[in-house]
N, C-alpha and C positions, 0 to 999 in steps of 0.2 A: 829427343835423343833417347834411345832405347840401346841396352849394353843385356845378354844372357849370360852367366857362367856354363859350366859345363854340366849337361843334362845329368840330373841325378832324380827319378821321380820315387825310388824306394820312400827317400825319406822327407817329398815334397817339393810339387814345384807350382813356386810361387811368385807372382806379380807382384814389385811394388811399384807405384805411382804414387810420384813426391814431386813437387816441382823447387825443393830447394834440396839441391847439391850435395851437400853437407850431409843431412838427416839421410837420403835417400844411400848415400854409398855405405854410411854407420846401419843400417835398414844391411844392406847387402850384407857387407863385409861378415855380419855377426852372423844372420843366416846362412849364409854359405859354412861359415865354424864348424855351423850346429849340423852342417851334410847336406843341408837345403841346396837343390838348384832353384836359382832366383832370377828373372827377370827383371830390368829396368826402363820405367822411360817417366819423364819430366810433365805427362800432362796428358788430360783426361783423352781425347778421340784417337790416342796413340795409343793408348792403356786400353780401351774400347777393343781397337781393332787389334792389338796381340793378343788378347783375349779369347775374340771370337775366330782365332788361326788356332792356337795352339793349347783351349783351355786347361787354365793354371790349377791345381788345385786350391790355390787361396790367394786370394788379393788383397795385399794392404794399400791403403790408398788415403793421401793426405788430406783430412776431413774438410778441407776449403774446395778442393779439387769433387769430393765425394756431394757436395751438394750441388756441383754443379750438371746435375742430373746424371753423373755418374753413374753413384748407388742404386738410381731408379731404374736405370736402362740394366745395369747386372741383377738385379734380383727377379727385374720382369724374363729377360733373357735366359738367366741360370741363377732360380732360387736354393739349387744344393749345394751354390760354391759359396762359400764362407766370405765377407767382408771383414778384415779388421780399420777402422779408422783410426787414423793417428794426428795429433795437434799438439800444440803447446798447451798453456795456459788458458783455457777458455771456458764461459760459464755451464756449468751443469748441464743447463737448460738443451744447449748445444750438443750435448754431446747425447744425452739423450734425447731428443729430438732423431738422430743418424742412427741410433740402435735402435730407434719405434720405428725408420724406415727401411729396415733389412738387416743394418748392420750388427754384428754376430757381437763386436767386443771392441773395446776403446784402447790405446794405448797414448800415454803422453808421454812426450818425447824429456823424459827424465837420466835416457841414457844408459836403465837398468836391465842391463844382458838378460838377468833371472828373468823379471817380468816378460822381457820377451818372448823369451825361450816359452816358460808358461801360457801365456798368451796363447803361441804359435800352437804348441802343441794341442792346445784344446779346441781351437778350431779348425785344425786338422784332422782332429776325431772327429768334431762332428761335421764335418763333409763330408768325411767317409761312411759316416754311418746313413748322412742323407743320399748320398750316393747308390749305398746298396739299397737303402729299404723303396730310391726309387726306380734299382733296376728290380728289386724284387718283384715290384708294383707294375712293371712291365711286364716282365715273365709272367706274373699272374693275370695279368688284363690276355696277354694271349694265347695262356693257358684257356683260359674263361671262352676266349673267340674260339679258340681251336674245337674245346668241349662242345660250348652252343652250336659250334656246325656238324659235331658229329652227334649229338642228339637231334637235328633237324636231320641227319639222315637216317638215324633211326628210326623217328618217328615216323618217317615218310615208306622206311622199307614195315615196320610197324601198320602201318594203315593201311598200304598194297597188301599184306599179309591178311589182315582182317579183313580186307572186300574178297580173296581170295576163299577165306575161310564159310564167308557165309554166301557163299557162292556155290559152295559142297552141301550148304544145308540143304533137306527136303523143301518143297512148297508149303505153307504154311495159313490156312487150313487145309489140306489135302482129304477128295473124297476119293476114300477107302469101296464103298459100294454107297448106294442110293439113301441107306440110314447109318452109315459109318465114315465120321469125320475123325481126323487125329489133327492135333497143332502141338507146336511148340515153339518154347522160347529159350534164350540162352543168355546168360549176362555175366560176360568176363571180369574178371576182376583187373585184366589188364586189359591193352590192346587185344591180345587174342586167347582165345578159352582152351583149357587139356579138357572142358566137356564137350559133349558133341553128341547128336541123334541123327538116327537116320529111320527111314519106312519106306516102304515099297511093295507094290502087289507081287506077290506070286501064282503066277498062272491066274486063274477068273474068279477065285471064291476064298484066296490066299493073302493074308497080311503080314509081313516081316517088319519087324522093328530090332530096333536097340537103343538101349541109351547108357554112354560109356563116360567114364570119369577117371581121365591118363595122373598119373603123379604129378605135380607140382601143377604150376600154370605157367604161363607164356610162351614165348615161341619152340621150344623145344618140344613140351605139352603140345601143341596145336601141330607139330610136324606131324606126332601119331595119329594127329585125326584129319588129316590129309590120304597117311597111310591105311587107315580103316576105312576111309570112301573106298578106295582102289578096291581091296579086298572084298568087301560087301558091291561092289560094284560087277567085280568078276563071279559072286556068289547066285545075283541078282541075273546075270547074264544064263549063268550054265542053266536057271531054272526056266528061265525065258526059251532056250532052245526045247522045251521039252514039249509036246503036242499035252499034256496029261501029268500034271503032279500030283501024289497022292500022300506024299509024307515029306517031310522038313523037319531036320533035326535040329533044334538050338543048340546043344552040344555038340554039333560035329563043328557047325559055323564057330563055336568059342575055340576046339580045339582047331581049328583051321587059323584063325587069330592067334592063339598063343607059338603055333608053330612059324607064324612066316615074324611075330614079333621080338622070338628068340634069336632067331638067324637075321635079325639085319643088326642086332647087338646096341640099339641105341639107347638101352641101360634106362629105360622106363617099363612100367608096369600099370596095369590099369584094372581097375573095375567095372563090370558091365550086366545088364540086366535084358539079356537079349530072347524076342520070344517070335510065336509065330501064331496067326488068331484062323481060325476054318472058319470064315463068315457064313458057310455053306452048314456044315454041322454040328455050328457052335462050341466054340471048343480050343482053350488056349492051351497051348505048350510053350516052357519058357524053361531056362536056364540060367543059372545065377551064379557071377563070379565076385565073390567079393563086395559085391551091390549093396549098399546103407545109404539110406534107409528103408526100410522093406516096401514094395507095390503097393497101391492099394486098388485094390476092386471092389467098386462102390455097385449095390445093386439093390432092387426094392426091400429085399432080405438084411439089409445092412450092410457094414463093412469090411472087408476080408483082407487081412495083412498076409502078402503070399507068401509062403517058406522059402527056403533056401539059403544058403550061402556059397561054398566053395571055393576054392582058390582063385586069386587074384592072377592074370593073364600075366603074361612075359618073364615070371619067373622060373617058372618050372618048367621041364622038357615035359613029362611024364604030368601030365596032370587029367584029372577024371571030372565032367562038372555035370550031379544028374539031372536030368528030367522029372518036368513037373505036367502031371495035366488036370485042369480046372475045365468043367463045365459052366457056359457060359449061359447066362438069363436072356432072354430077346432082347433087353434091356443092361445097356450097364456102361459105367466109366471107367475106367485103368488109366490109373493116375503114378509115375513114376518121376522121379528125382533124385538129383546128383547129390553127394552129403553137405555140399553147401549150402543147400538150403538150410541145414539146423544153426548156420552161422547167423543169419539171418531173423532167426524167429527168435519171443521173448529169452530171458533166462529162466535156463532149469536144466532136468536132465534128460539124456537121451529118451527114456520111456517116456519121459513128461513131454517129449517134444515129437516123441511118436503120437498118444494120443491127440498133441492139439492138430495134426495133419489129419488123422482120423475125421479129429471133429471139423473141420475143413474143407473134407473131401466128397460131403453129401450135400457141398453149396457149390459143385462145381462143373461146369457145364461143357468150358473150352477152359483153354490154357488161361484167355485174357482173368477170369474170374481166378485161380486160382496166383497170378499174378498180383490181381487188387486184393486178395486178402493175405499176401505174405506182402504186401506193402510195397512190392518193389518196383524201382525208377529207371529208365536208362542212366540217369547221373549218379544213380550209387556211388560211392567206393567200397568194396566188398572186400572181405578177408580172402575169401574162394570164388572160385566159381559157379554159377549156378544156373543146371540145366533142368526145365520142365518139360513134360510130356504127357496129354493129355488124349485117349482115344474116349472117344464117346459112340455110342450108338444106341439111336431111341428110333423106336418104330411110330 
């Protein structure tokens, strides 16, 4: 026999399951007082199944009735709806025994409204509270799902990005002429690097390089150096058309950079160490925006830290960056790097960390050796990014 009052679930609605008459209507009558809507029925696979139609927010249930696997089927079922058990006179042992198997709290049928009431209300709080902290635990399990699959698609537009990126790199070692090799390396500090180098002949006796270092790093960073292949790709082309090149200016190629990277407005800036080498009549011209740590041109005479600085590309309309020209030894290395690299090397300061690249730079032959002595791994985790570039030419 099952009897409901009239749905009221503001202030609780609850199941009792009593199979003596008496107790189960005094169970009602009182909760209902107290604004409870209450269900009734006389025995447990009736209490079972209103249950599992129309879950109650609490079930009291007659502890004779509750061991009869009752309580085990509701807390396996729905562990955040509250159990109260209720009995006469019965040993301790019993009654804890039903609270070590789920149930929330004991009541004996002493008849006392307060206790009830008390009772009622406290395991009403905490179903409610089990209740939120397990829809919270929902929302968060698919918040969590939702997240992990849009980090898997990150990652994935993250790696397309990166194969994309070192897909613009030059060939690496690339011969420049019969005694002139250039390599480099690069090591993100993320998926994808704001460093970036590029080389390329011009005309038959001509070498263009650069090596640029855009603000911040990751994919915003690496978008600019998508857009510097393009540019140096068109620069590379017009010189290709020509039968006869006889001059190349690093400063026009920088102010040609900083003009098309003001006009697309994507609020980055970068530093660049961009030069051109006459394999023909020995002899480097170079340009320097903003470039740290300085060159180095390694040669039997020693070591040469090259001048320069200048303004940094993409902020300024008007900007001026001079010219430098260096006669070149039949022999020598030009060794250049992005300012990550000083992240990487011991502690100390900028000048102390210039001399130990100096002292460095007269053991170094291609990219991979000056790699092994700045220690570094593809598995890094780096602060910056860092790019190397090393031209060598030995007769």
């Amino acid at each position: 026999m099952s009897t409901m009052m009239t749905l009221n679930t503001d202030n609780g609605y609850i199941l009792v399951v009593h199979s003596d008459p008496v107790m189960r209507d005094w169970l009602a009558e009182n909760l209902s007082a107290c604004g409870h809507t209450v269900a009734i029925c006389d025995n447990a696979e009736e209490g079972l199944a209103l249950f599992r139609r129309d879950r109650h927010q609490l079930i009291i249930a007659d502890l004779e009735l509750s061991q009869q696997k009752l309580l085990s089927v509701l807390v396996e079922e729905s562990p955040q709806t509250p159990v109260i058990t209720v009995s006469g006179e019965v040993p301790m042992e019993v009654v804890l025994e039903a609270l070590k198997n789920g149930a929330v709290d004991h009541f004996f049928k002493n008849r006392d409204v307060l206790v009830l009431t008390h009772t009622v209300q406290r395991a009403l709080e905490r179903g409610r509270l089990l209740r939120e902290n397990r829809e919270y635990q929902q929302q968060l399990e698919a918040a969590n799902a939702e997240l992990e699959r849009s980090l898997e698609t990150l990652q994935e537009d993250q790696e397309a990005g990166r194969r994309i990126q070192y897909r613009l790199l030059p060939q690496t070692p690339f011969n420049a002429s019969d005694n002139c090799v250039v390599s480099h390396r690069i090591f993100p500090s993320l998926y994808l690097s704001g460093d970036f180098v590029d080389y390329f002949k011009i005309g038959d006796h001509k070498l263009g390089f650069y090596l640029a270092d855009v603000s911040g790093h990751g994919a915003a960073s690496a978008f600019v150096t998508v857009f510097l292949k393009a540019i140096t790709n068109r620069i590379q082309k017009h010189y290709e058309r020509k039968t006869s090149v006889s001059f190349v200016a690093p400063s026009k190629i920088l102010a040609a950079i900083n003009e098309e990277l003001i006009a697309t407005k994507m609020g980055k800036h970068l530093a660049m160490f961009c030069g051109v080498i006459d394999l023909e009549n020995n002899r480097l011209t170079y340009s320097v925006a903003a470039h740290y740590p300085p060159p180095l041109l390694v040669t039997e005479g020693g070591t040469l830290s090259l001048a320069g600085r200048g303004l940094p590309l993409g902020l300024f309309k008007e900007v001026h960056h001079d010219e430098h020209t260096v006669d070149l030894a039949q022999n020598f290395t030009l060794i250049a790097t992005s300012d990550g690299v000083l992240e990487v090397m011991p502690k100390g300061s900028a000048a102390e960390k210039e001399k130990q690249l100096q002292a460095m730079a007269i053991r170094v032959q291609t990219v991979d050796d000056l790699v092994a002595l700045l220690k570094l791994t593809d598995d890094d985790e780096l602060p910056d990014d860092v790019a190397l570039l090393v031209i060598k030419r030995a007769s």
